[in-house]
C-alpha positions in Angstrom: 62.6 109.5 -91.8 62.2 105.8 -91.7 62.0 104.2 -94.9 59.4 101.4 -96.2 60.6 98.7 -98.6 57.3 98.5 -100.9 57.5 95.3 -102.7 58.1 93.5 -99.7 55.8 95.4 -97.4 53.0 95.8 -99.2 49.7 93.9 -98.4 46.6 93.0 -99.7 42.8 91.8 -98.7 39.7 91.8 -100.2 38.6 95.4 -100.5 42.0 97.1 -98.5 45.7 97.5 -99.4 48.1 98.2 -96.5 51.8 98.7 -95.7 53.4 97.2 -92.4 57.1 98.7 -91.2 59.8 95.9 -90.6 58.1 95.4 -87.1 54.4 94.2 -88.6 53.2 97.7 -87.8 50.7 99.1 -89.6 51.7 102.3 -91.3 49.5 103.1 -94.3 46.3 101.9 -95.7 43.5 102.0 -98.6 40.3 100.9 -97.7 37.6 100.6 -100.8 34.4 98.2 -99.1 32.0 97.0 -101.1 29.4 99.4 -102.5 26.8 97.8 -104.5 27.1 94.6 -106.8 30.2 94.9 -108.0 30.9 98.1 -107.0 33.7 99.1 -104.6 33.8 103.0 -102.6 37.7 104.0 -102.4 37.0 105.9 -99.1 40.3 106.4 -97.5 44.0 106.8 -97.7 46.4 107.0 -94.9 49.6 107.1 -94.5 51.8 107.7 -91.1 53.4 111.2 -91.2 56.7 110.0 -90.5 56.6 107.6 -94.1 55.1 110.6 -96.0 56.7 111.3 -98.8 58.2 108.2 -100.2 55.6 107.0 -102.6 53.7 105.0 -100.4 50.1 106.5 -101.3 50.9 106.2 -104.8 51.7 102.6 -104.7 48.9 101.6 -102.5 46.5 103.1 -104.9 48.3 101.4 -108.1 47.8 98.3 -106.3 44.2 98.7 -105.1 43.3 99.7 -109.0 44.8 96.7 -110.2 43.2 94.6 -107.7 39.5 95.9 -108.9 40.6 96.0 -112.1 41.4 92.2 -112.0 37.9 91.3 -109.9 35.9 93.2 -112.7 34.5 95.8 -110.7 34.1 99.1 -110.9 34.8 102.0 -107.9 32.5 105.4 -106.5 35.7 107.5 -105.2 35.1 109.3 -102.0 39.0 110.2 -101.1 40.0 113.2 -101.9 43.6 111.7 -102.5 42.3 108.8 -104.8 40.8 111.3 -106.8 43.6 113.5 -107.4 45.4 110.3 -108.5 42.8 109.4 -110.7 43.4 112.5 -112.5 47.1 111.8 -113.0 46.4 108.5 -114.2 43.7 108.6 -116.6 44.5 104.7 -118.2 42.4 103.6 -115.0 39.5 106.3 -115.7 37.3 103.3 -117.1 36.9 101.7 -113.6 35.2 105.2 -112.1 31.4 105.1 -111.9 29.0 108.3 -111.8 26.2 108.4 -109.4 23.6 107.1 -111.6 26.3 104.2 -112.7 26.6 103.3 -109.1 22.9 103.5 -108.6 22.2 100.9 -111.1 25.0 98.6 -109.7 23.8 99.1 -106.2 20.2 97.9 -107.8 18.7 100.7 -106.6 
């Protein structure tokens, strides 16, 4: 199994969070667009099979929490792994929005 150094790999954008192998190749991502005035949708978590395992979801997701955390937003959560986490980690609960929350944001 080929192994990912974290700190160095990791990556971030507006609205995604992603790990790239020693060769610049893609191997995990977070995407959470934009969902609503500012409200953010963490939709999806991937990682490459051969990397599962090493913490790489986890630490994707600490960083993408930190980074809405820091723009003041709030998140929907659509991914069934992102919610799980959210469970584990309830000092980030405050950033999760219920439908009618994200309704209002959205300006619906």
């Amino acid at each position: 199994m080929p192994t990912i150094d974290l700190e160095r790999q990791l990556r971030t954008s507006p609205n995604r969070v992603w790990v790239e192998d020693e060769s610049g190749r893609e191997i995990a991502y977070i995407s959470f667009p934009e969902a609503g005035n500012g409200l953010v949708n963490i939709e999806h978590t991937v990682v490459d099979p051969s990397y599962e395992g090493q913490g790489i979801a986890a630490r994707m997701m600490r960083e993408t929490v930190e980074t809405i955390r820091k723009d003041g937003k709030y998140t929907l959560v659509t991914c069934s792994y992102a919610q799980d986490w959210f469970c584990k980690h309830m000092e980030y609960m405050f950033l999760l929005v219920d439908p009618d929350q994200a309704e209002a944001l959205r300006g619906i």
